[in-house]
Structures are given as structure tokens and as C-alpha cells.
LUMZALO-554930 format. One record per residue (C-alpha): residue number from 1; x negated, y, z negated. Coordinates in steps of 0.25 Angstrom, whole numbers, plus 5000, padded with zeros to 4 digits. Layout:
BEGIN
FIRO seq    u    v    w
FIRO NUM    X    Y    Z
...
This chain:
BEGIN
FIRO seq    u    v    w
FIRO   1 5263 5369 5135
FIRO   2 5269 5357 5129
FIRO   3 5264 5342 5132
FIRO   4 5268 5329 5122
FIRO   5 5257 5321 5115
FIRO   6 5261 5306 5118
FIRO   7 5252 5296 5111
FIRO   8 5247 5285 5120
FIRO   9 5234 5280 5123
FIRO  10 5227 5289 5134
FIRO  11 5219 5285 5145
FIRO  12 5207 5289 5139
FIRO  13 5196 5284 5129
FIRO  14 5198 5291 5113
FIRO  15 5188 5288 5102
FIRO  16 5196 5291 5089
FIRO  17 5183 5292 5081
FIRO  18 5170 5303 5083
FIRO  19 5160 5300 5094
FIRO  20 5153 5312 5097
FIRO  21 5139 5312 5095
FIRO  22 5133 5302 5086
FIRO  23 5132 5305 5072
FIRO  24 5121 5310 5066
FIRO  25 5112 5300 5055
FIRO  26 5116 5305 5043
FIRO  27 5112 5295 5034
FIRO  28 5100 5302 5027
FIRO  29 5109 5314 5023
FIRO  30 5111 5313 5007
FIRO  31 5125 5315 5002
FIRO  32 5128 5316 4986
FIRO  33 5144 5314 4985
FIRO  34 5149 5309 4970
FIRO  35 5163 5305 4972
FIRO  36 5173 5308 4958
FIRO  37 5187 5303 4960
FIRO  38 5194 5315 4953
FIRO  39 5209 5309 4954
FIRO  40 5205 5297 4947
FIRO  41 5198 5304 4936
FIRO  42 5209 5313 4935
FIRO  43 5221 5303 4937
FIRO  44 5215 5292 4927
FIRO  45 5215 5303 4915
FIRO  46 5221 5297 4903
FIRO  47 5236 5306 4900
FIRO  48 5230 5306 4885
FIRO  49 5222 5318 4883
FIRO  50 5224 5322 4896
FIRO  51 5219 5337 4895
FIRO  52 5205 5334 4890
FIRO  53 5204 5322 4900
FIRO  54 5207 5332 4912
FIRO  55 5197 5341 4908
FIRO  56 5187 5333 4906
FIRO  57 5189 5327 4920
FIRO  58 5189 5341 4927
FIRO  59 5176 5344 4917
FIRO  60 5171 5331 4927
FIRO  61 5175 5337 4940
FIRO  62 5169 5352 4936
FIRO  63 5172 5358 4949
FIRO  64 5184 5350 4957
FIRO  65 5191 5349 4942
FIRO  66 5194 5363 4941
FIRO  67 5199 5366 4955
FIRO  68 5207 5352 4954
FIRO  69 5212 5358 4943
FIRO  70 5215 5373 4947
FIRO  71 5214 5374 4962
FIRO  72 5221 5359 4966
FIRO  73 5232 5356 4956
FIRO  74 5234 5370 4955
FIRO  75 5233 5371 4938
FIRO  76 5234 5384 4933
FIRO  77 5222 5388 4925
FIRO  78 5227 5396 4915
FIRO  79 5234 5382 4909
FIRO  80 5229 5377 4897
FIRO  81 5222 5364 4897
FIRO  82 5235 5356 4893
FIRO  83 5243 5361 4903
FIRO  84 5233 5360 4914
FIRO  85 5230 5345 4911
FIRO  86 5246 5343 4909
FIRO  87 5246 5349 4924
FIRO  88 5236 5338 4928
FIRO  89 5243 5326 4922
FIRO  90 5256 5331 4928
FIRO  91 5248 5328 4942
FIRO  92 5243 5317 4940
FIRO  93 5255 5311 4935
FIRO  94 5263 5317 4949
FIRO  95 5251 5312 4956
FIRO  96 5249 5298 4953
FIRO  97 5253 5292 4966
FIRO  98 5244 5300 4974
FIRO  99 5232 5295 4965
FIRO 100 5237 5279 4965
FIRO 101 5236 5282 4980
FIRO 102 5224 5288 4980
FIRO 103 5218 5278 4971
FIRO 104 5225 5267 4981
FIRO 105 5220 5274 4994
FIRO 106 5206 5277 4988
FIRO 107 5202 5267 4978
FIRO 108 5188 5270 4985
FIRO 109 5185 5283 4988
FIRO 110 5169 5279 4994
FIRO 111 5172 5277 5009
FIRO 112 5175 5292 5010
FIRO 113 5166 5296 5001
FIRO 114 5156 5290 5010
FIRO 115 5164 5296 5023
FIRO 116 5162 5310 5016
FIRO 117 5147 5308 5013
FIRO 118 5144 5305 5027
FIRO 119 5152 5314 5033
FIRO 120 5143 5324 5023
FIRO 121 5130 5320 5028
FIRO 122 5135 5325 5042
FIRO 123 5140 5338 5035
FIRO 124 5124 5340 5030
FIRO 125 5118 5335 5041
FIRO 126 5125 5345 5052
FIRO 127 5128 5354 5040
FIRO 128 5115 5356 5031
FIRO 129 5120 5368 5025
FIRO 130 5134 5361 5019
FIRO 131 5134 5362 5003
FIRO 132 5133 5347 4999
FIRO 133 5144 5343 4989
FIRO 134 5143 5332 4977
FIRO 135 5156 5327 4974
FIRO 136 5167 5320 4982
FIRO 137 5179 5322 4973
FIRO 138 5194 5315 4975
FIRO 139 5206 5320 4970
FIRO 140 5221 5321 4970
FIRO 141 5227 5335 4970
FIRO 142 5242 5338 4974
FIRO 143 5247 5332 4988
FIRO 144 5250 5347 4992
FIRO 145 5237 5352 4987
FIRO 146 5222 5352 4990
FIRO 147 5217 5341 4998
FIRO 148 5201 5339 5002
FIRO 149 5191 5349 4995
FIRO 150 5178 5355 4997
FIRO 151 5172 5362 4984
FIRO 152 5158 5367 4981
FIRO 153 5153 5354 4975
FIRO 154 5164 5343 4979
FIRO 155 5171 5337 4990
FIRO 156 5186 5335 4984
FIRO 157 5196 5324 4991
FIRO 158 5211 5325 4988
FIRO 159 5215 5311 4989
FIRO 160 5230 5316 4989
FIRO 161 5228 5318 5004
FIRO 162 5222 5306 5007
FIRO 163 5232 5298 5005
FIRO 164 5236 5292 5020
FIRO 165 5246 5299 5025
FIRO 166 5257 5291 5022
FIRO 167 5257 5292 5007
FIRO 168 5270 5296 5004
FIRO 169 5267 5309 4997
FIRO 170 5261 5315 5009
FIRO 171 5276 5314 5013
FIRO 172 5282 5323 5002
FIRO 173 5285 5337 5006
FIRO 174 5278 5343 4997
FIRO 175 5265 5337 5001
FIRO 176 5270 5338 5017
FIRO 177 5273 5355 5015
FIRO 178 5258 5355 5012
FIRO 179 5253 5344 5021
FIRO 180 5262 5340 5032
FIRO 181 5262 5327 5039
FIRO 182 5251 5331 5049
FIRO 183 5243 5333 5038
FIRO 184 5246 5321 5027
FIRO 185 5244 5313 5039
FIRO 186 5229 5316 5037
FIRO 187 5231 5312 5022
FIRO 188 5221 5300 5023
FIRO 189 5210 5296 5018
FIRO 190 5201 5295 5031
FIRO 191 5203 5309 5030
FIRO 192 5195 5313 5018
FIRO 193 5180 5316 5025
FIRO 194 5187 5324 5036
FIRO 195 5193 5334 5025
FIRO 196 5181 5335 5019
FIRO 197 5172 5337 5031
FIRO 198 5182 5348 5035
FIRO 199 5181 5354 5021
FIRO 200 5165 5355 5023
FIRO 201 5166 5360 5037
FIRO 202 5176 5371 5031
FIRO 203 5165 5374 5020
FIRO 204 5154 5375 5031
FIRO 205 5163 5382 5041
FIRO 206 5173 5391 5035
FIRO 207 5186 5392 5045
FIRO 208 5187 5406 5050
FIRO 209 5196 5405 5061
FIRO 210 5205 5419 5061
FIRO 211 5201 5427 5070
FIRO 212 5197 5416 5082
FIRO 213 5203 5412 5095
FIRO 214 5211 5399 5096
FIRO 215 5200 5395 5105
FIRO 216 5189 5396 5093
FIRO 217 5197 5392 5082
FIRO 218 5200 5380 5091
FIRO 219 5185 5378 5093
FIRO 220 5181 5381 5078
FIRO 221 5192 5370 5075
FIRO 222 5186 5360 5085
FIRO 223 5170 5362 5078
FIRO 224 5175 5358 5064
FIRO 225 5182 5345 5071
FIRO 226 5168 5342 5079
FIRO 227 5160 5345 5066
FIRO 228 5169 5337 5057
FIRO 229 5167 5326 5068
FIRO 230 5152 5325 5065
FIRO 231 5156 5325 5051
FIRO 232 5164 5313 5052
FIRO 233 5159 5305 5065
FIRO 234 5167 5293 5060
FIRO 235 5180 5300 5058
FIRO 236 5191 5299 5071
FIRO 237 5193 5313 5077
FIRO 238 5209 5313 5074
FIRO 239 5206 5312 5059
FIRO 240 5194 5324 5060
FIRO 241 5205 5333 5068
FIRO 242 5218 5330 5060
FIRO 243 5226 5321 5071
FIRO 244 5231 5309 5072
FIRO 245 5222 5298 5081
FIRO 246 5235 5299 5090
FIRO 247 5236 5314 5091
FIRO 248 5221 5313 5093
FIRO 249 5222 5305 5103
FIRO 250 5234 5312 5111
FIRO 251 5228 5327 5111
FIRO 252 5213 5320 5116
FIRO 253 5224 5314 5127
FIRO 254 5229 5327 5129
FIRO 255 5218 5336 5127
FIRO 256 5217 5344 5140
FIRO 257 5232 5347 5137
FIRO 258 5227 5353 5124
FIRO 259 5217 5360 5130
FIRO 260 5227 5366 5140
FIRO 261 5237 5370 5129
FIRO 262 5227 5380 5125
FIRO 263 5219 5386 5137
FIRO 264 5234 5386 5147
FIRO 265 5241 5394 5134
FIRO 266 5229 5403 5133
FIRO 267 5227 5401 5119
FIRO 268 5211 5398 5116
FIRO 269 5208 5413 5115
FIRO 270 5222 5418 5106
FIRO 271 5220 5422 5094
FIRO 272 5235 5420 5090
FIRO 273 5237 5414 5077
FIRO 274 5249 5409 5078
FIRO 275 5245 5401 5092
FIRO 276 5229 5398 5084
FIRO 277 5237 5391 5072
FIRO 278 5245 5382 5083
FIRO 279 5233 5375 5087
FIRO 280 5224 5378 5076
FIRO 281 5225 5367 5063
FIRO 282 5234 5361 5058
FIRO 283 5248 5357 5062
FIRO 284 5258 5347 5066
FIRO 285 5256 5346 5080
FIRO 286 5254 5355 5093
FIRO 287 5268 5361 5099
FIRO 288 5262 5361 5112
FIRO 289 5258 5348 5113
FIRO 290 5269 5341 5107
FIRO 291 5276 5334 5095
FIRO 292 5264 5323 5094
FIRO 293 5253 5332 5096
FIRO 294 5244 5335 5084
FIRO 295 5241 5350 5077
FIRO 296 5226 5357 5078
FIRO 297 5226 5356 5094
FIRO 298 5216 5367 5093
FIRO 299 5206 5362 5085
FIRO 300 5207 5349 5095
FIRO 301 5204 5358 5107
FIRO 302 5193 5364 5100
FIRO 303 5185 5350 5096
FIRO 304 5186 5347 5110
FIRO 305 5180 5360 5114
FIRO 306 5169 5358 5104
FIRO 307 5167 5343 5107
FIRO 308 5163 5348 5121
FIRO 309 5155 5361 5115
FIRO 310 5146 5350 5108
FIRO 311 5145 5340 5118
FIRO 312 5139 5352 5128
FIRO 313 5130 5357 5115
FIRO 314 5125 5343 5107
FIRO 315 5115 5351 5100
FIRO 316 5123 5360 5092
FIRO 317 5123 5356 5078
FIRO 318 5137 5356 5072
FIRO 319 5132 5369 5062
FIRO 320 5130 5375 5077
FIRO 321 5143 5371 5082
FIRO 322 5151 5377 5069
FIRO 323 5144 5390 5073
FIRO 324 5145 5389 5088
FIRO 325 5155 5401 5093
FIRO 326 5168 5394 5098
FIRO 327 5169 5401 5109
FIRO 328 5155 5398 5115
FIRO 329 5159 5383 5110
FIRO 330 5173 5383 5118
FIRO 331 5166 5390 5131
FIRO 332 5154 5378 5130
FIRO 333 5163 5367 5130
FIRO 334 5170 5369 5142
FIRO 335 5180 5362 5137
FIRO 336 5191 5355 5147
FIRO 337 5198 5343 5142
């Protein structure tokens, strides 16, 4: 089955922003976050006496400095001192566009700091159980490399992929064999509290997908896009979900259509890999459903499923939800765009 996405405006009402059920008074819930702007620290380190400046600065960072260090530019530990601050300066000096941008782009870092504190004192509130952190900590790393982390004590922005998606480097191969363009399209900054809420859920709710139908995985998917919505109330549905406002806007327009691609090719119960990973994640776009189309069509279908799951069951607390079996969930719903 084949149909084309066109991008017009339907005959029907679309709210672009979350307005489920009304959020939850979270003002009383504390939240300790220190920011540390680890790239200017690290970028405004003087060229003289370079070795013993660096470690002093990743001495500051006791945990992150190490990892930046080892695990995100990738230095061989067994170099001496010398060569391992050598390494670093050669960075630095390679990436000194990306931090003039990034000091153009956020010369401010508080509005999402204060985005990320809210969105934590959603996390405890539905969540009590979630591992507080105490430090919000930017950084710039190679454009091909890490992005937004989520360690034992911090939580870690890599500015490099928050540039706006038209910064030019996001363009270069290099970059583009790592993150292709429907990625690094997603390279903005409004996109900084959805990483990081999708890193929590990730730490709260492990992925374990393998051995599951496309039906469940579908409905797995579509939990974490409701739970993340509670996260973020504020935040408009494409950016939670990865599309464009227009893509969003088509496959809403085209949603029984959606729905039809899976139940007339009899996929929901497969357990074909090849077939889950068409519909599963990410990707360019959906063969089926044409050139315009966004990837992740799955994970669309299985929001909707659990949209109409919650709206049957308003009582169930999102901790219930993560633990709801997908299939008594997609058999509850009776969902028929």
C-alpha cells in the first residue's frame, strides 16, 4: 500500500502544543541543579602552561573531566600527561567555530536550565524513585561523537548538537555519516530538555524490545512519547516525537491510513526484524507512505493507542502505565482512527 503525504491544511482542528490533562502543581518540589560551563572553562585555558591548566580543570570536574577526557574525545590513557594535553589543544584549536557559535547561540544558558528543572520536578513527582542529579553540565565534544548524557551525578549537554540546523558543519560528511540530515535537523536548541527527559526515562525504564511483537514494541514506543509529554506539558508534540510540525500535521491527517498500513498487511503480531526495524525508530521516512512522509510511523501508532488507553483509564499513574502489559493496553484502547 502506497499513499503520498501532501502538506496542506486539513479540514480539521490541530493543536501543535500538549493539551492532555492538566498539569500537575509542581511548584513545591525542590530541585538542586548547579550549572558549570565546561567548554568555556576549557576553551578560555591559556596556551601557556597548558598541561598543568588542563588538569587542574578536569581536577574541577572530578567525574565528567575523566570521561570527557577518555570516553568523548577518545584519548588514549596510557599517554603521558604532555601528549594527552597536546591532544586537547589540538581540539580546541580545530574546534573554535563551534565554541564561538555556541557562545553566540547561548550566551545564556538559564532558560533551559530552568526548562530542565521543571521538567525534573514532573520526573520526582510521577517518579519518586528517580536518583536526583546535581550538576547540569555543557560541553563541546566532536560533531560526530557523543551528544546529551546522563551520568551518576550530572546531567551533560553537548552544545555541538544544538547548533540550529542550519549551521554549516552539520552539513559536512563527516558529521552527516553519523547524523543525517533527519537527524541534524533536530540539532536546536529547543531540543535540549527533550534529550535529557528521554535520557531519564532510559535510566528509569531500560529498552528491552528483542524478543516483542511489532504491536508491543509499537506500544512500548508510544508510553515513552505520553510519559515524555507529561515531562514537558509545554513542548509541541512534533519536537517530543522527532518530526517536523508539517510531518506531524500530515500523518495526524492521515492517520487512519497509518493505522491501515499495519492491520491490512497483517504486521502488528510479526516478529520479523527486518519488517519491525521499518517502523520502529529512526529513519528518513516511510516507503509506504511516500517520499514526504516521516520515519518512526510505529511509534506514532502506538502513542495514539496509548492516548486512548489513558483516556479509558485516568487513574493510572504514569509509573502504572510503564508497567501496564502492551498487549492488555492495545486490547483496552480499542483503538480506530
Amino acid at each position: 500500500m502506497r499513499l503520498v503525504f501532501v502538506f496542506i491544511l486539513m479540514g480539521y482542528t490541530f493543536f501543535s502544543c500538549n493539551n492532555g490533562d492538566k498539569a500537575p502543581d509542581v511548584s513545591g518540589i525542590k530541585v538542586e541543579l548547579k550549572s558549570m560551563r565546561f567548554e568555556k572553562d576549557l576553551f578560555s585555558l591559556d596556551t601557556a602552561g597548558f598541561t598543568v591548566k588542563l588538569d587542574k580543570l578536569l581536577a574541577a570536574y572530578p567525574s565528567f573531566g575523566e570521561n570527557f577526557l577518555a570516553t568523548i574525545l577518545n584519548a588514549d590513557p596510557k599517554w603521558s600527561a604532555d601528549s594527552a594535553a597536546n591532544y586537547v589543544l589540538g581540539f580546541t584549536s580545530a574546534y573554535k567555530q563551534v565554541y564561538d557559535t555556541a557562545q553566540d547561540v547561548f550566551p545564556d544558558f538559564d532558560p533551559y536550565e530552568k526548562e530542565i528543572k521543571k521538567a525534573l520536578q514532573y520526573v520526582k513527582y510521577y517518579f519518586p524513585q528517580f536518583k536526583d542529579r546535581s550538576q547540569l553540565i555543557t560541553y563541546i565534544g566532536p560533531m560526530d561523537g557523543y551528544g546529551d548524557i546522563l551520568s551518576d551525578d550530572a546531567i551533560i549537554i553537548g552544545l555541538q548538537h544544538h547548533l540550529g540546523k542550519n549551521f554549516s558543519l552539520y552539513k559536512s560528511r563527516f558529521v552527516q555519516e553519523t547524523y543525517p540530515e533527519y537527524i541534524s535537523n533536530r540539532f536546536e536548541p529547543d531540543y535540549i530538555a527533550v534529550n535529557c527527559m528521554k535520557n531519564i526515562l532510559n535510566e528509569l525504564y531500560p529498552e528491552k524490545y528483542d524478543d516483542l511483537r511489532l504491536i508491543q514494541q509499537m506500544i512500548e514506543k508510544g508510553k515513552r512519547l505520553y510519559v515524555l509529554s507529561r515531562l514537558l506539558p509545554n513542548k509541541e508534540e512534533y519536537k517530543l516525537i522527532g518530526y517536523t510540525n508539517e510531518q506531524l500535521k500530515a500523518v495526524y491527517g492521515h492517520e487512519r491510513a497509518v493505522w491501515d498500513l499495519f492491520v491490512q498487511n497483517n504486521f502488528l503480531q510479526t516478529i520479523d526484524h527486518n519488517i519491525i526495524k521499518n517502523y520502529i525508530g529512526e529513519g528518513p521516512k516511510t516507503q509506504e507512505l511516500g517520499e514526504a512522509s516521516p520515519g518512526n510511523i510505529g511509534s506514532f501508532a502506538g502513542w495514539q493507542i496509548v492516548k486512548k488507553y489513558m483516556q479509558k483509564n485516568p487513574n493510572t499513574g504514569l509509573a502504572d502505565l510503564m508497567k501496564a502489559d502492551a498487549e492488555t493496553i492495545f486490547h483496552q484502547a480499542k483503538y480506530k482512527p
